[in-house]
N, C-alpha and C positions, 0 to 999 in steps of 0.2 A: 504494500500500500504506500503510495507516493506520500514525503513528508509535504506537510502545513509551510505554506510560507510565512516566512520571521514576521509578514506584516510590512506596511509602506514605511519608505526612507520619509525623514523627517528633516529636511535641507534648512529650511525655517528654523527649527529649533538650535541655536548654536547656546553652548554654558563653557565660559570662561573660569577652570577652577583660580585664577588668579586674579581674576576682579569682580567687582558687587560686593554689597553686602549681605550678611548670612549665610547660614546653610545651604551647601548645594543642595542636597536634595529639596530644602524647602523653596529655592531658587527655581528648581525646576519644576517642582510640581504649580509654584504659580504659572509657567510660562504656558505647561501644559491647560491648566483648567483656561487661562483665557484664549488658549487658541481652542478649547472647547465651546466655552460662553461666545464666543465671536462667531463661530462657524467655519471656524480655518481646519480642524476637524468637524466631518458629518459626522450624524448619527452616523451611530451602527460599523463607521468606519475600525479597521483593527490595523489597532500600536502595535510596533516590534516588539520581539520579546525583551525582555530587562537583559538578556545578555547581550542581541545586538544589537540597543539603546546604549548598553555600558561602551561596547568599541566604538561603536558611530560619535558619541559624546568625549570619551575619552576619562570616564570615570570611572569609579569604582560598583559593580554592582547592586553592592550594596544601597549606592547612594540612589539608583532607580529603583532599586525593590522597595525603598522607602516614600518617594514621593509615587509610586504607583499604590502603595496602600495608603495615603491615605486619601487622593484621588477616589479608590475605590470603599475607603468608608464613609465618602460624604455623598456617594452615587453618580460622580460623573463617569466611573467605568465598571463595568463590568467585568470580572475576573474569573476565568475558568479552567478547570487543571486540563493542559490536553488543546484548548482550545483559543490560549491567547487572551488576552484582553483588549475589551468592546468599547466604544465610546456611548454609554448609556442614555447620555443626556436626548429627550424626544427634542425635534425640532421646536417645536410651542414654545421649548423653555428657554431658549437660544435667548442671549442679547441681543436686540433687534439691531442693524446694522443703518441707523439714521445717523444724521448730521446733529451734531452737538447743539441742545437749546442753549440759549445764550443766556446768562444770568440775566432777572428781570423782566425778560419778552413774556406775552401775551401767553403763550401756551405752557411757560412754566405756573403760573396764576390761574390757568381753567380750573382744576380742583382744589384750590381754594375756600375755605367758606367765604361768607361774609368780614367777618373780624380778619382772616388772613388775609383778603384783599384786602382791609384797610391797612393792617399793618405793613405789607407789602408800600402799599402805595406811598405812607408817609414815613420816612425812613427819618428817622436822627441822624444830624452831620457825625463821621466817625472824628471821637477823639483824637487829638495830634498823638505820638508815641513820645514825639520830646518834646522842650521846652522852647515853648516860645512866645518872645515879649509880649502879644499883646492878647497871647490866649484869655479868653475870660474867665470868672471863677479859678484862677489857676493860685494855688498856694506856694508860696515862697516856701520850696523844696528844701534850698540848700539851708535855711535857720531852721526846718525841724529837729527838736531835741533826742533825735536819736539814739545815744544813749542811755536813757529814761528808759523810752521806749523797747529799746532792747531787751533792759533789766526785765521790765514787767513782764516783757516774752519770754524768758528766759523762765524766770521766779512760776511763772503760772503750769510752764511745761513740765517743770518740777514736777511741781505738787498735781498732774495729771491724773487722776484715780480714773478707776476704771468704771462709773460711772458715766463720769465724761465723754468717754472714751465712745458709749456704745450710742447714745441717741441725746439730741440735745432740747431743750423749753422750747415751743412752738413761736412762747410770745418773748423769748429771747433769758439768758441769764440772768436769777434774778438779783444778783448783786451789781450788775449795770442797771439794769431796769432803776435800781432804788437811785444811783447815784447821778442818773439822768435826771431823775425827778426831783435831788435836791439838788442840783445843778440849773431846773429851769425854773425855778419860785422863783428866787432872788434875781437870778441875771435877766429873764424872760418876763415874769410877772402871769407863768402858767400854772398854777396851783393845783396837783395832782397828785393822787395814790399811784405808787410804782406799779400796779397793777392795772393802771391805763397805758402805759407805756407800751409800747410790742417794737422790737427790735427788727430792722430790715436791712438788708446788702446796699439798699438806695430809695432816693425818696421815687424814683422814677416804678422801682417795685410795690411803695404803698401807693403811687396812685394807680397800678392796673387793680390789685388787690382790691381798693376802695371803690373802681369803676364794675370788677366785677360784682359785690355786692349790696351796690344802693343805686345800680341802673340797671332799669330794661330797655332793651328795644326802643328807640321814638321817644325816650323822655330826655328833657332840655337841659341843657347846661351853658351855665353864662362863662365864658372866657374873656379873660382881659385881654385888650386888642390897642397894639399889640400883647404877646403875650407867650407864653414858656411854651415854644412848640413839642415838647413830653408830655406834658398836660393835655395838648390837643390830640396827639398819638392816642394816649391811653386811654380818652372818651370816646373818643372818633370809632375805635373799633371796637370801642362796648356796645356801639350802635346808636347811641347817643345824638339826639340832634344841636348841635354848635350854633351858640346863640354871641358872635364877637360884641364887645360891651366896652365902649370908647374908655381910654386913660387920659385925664385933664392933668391940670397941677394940683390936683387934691385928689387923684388916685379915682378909681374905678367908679363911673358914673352911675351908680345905683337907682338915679330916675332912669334912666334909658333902660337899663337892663330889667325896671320892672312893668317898661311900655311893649318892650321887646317879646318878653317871654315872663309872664305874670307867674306861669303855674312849672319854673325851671324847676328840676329838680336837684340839682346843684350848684355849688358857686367854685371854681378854683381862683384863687386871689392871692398876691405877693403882696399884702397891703404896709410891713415896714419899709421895704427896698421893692417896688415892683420892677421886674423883670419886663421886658430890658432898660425901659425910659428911666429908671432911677427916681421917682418923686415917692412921697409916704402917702399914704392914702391918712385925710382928717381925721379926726377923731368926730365930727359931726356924720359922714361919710360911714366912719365904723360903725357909729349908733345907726344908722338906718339901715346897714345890711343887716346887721343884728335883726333890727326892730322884722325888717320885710323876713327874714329867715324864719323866727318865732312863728311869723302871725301865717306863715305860706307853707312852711314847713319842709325846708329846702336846707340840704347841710353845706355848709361850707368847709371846704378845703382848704386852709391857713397852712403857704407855704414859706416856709421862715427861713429860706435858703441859706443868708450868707447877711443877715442883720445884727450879728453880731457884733462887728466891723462898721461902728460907726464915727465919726472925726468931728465934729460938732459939739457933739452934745453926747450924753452917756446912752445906751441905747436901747431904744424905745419899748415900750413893754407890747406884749404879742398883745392880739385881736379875741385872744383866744379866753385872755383872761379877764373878758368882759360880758364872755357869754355865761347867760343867767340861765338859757333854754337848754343849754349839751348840745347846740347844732353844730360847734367847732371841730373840726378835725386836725389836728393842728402835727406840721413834717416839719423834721431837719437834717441836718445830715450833718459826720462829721469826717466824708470825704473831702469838702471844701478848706474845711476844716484843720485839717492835717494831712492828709496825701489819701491821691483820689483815690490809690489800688487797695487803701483800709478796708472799703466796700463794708460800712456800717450806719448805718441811720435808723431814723426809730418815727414814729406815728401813737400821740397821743388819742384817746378815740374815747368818747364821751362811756360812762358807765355802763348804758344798754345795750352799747356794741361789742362789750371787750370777751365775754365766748363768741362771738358769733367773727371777731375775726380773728380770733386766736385756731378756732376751728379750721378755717380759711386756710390761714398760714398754716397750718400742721399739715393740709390734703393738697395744698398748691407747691411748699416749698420745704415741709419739714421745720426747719429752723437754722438760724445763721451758724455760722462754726462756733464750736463754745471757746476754744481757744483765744482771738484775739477779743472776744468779748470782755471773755475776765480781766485779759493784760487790758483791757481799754478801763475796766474798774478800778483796776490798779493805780493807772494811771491819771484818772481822775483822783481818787482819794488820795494822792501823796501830794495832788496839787498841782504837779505838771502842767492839765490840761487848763485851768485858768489862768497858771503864768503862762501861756505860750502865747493864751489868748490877748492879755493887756500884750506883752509882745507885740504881737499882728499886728494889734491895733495902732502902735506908734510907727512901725515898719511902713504900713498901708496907708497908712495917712502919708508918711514921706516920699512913698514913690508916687499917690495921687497928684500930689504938690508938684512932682518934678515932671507928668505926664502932661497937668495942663500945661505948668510953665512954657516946656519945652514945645506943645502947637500954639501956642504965644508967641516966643521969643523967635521959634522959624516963619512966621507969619503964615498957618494955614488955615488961609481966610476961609474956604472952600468946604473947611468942617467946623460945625457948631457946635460945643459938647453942650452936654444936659448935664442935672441935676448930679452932684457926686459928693453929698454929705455922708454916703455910707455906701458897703458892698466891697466889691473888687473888678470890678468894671465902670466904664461908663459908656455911653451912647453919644454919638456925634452926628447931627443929622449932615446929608451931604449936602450942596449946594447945586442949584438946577445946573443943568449944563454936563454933568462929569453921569459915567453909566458906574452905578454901584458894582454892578457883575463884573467888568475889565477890571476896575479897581482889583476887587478879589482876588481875580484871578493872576495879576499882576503882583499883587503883597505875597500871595502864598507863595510861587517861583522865589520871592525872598525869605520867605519862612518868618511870615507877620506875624500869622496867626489872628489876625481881624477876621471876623465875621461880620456876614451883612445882616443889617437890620430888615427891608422889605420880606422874606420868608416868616419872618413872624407875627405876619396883620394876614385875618382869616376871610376878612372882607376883601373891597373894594377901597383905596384911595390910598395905598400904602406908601409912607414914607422911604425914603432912602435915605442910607445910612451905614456907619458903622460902629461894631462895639467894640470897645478898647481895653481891654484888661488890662491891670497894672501890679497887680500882687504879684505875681510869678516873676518880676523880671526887677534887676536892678536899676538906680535912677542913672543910671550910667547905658545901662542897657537901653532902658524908653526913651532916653535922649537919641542916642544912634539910632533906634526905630524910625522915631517922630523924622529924622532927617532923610531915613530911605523914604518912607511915605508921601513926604514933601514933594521929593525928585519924582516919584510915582505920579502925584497930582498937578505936576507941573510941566511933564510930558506930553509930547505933541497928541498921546495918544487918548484924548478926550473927545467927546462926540456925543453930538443931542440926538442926532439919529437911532445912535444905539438903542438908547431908553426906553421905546417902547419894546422892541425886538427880543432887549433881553432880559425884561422883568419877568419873571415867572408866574404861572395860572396862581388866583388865588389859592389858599389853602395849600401849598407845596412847598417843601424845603427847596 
């Protein structure tokens, strides 16, 4: 009886045992499965035997006998004594052999829900990886007290029991929890049991958290406009109808917003430092959203980003600790705070919510790592975290000082700043004539790190503009900025034509 032939030559398949990484045989059994998943082997076609696979390659048997099993225990071959081995995989299952979707395009988006198409569609700008002068929100990196910081790393890991170890609080550790709480009486004016408290990676996680449960479908929310394009993310794909609600110089117009959308059912509001314009929202102003909240029964989201950092005057007490109803929801965060990759903040949340989203948090995200939570308690109770903070606060006040100075002293007539008594940014509206988009894209090739103000008005009439960070950068550094930007706006490459072309649809980063 005439022998079986060894099966097809395999010309395609070359293995270099002196270069790649890994295992040959784990080498080969990928090259094998994707020339099965692609179709470069058919069904049912039959591989050479492992011995004249080992000479044709130039390896050791063994090393075929290995990636042919386990090929054959995941079912792309078939394997039989006598009879060689099969390529099992049916054609059905084959990798279809199309042209690459493109990240983004339309038909990667078909199966989508609703929420993933919103979220698809409004994207957050991606954070820079480094530092640059005029990043917003950015903290003066190089004076964090690191050391400190270490210790309490250090000291917590220690003493790690194995408690810690297997599962952590939903509504976050409760010796941070407490030490937030007496951290925000006195400096904030939020008066709270640690057991309102619930600890999160970002305030950008308590607001989907929050979007998911005190919205449905079609119910209203008022955004300030401009206004914190996350906030608009996070409603937008709860389903949420967006009600933009004008910023004056006394902060969010609450007559408008209750001609607008009477029966909103939230409010998201920056009312110490709003985002981006920089003004406080009244204390008259406060009392009415108050008042309209109570009597409408709409909660408000009080986000308290970076009001810490104020140069004026000592800084202002939250919104939060005026509410008499419990409609306040009140965010902070102390990635601003101390460095952004801490990935720690926390959401105060009125009495009647505090299972309902501690539940939340335990079935959405579990709970924050307990690790840097504790060193964060640590760190608090030795006192670190409020000297760093007077800190900032004279640091931040000197490099404000040295940012106007310097679009002062370079004469750049062409930006207007706004309000900058508190925060780490400020807003500079642009001047008709110059396209905010070239600007941009012009600063970034320098590594500005300006963002443009127009993407964050949800309406129609949006300003132009840009916002200036100044924490993250030396006065030495925003002086050299202010003078590349100068050259930027001074460039031939200015044009009114541009401006409508390249403003972007309402509602879009």
């Amino acid at each position: 009886m005439p022998k079986r032939s060894a099966g097809m030559s395999l010309p395609f398949l070359s293995l270099d045992p002196g270069a790649g990484e890994g295992p040959l045989h784990r080498r080969l059994y990928e090259r094998l499965r994707e020339a099965i998943l692609s179709g470069t082997l058919a069904p049912r076609s039959r591989l050479p035997s492992t011995r004249a696979l080992c000479l044709e390659l130039g390896v050791s048997r063994g090393t075929v006998e290995l990636a042919f099993s386990q090929l054959d225990a995941e079912g792309f071959l078939e394997r039989r004594v006598g009879a060689g081995s099969v390529v099992a995989l049916p054609e059905h299952a084959r990798r279809p052999r199309t042209a690459p979707v493109r990240s983004g395009g339309a038909s990667s988006r078909a199966g989508l829900s609703r929420r993933g198409r919103h979220l698809a569609r409004e994207v957050l700008p991606p954070e820079p990886s480094d530092v640059r002068p005029f990043t917003p929100c950015l903290p003066a990196l190089e004076l964090f007290p690191v050391k400190p910081w270490a210790r309490a790393m250090a000291r917590q890991a220690r003493l790690l029991a194995p408690a810690r170890m297997t599962a952590g609080e939903p509504g976050g550790l409760r010796v941070l929890r407490e030490a937030i709480a007496a951290h925000l009486g006195p400096s904030r004016g939020v008066p709270c049991d640690w057991r309102r408290v619930l600890v999160f990676s970002s305030t950008q996680q308590a607001l989907d958290l929050t979007a998911r449960l005190l919205l449905d479908e079609g119910d209203g929310v008022w955004l300030e406009e401009p206004g914190y394009l996350g906030a608009r993310v996070a409603f937008a794909s709860a389903g949420a109808r967006l009600h933009p609600v004008p910023v004056d110089e006394d902060g969010l117009r609450v007559d408008v917003g209750r001609a607008r959308a009477p029966r909103a059912r939230l409010a998201y509001v920056t009312p110490s430092h709003q985002y981006p314009l920089g003004v406080t929202m009244s204390l008259t102003r406060r009392f009415a959203l108050l008042e309209h909240a109570r009597a409408s029964g709409m909660w408000l989201f009080e986000d308290d980003y970076d009001s810490e950092f104020r140069y004026a005057t000592r800084p202002l007490a939250a919104m939060q600790g005026m509410d008499l109803a419990g409609r306040v929801l009140y965010a902070g965060t102390f990635n601003k705070v101390m460095f952004p990759a801490l990935r720690l903040a926390f959401l105060v949340v009125p009495e009647p919510l505090v299972d309902v989203f501690t539940s939340a948090r335990a079935a959405t995200d579990g709970h924050a790592p307990p690790l840097p939570q504790a060193a964060l308690a640590d760190f608090m109770e030795a006192g670190h975290y409020a000297a760093h903070l007077r800190q900032m606060r004279l640091v931040y006040a000197e490099r404000r000082d040295a940012l106007l100075d310097a679009l002062q002293r370079e004469g750049v007539e062409a930006l207007q700043p706004g309000p900058s008594e508190a925060g780490m940014h400020l807003t500079a509206l642009l001047a008709p004539g110059f396209s905010e988009v070239s600007l941009i894209a012009r600063a970034d090739e320098r590594r500005l790190g300006a963002r443009r103000l127009s993407p964050l008005y949800l309406g129609r009439g949006a300003e132009q503009g840009l916002l200036l960070g100044f924490s993250g950068a030396s006065p030495a550094g925003l002086r050299a900025a202010v003078k590349t930007l100068r050259g930027l706006l001074l460039s031939p490459r200015r044009s009114t034509s541009k401006l409508s072309a390249s403003r972007p649809r309402a509602g879009s980063p």
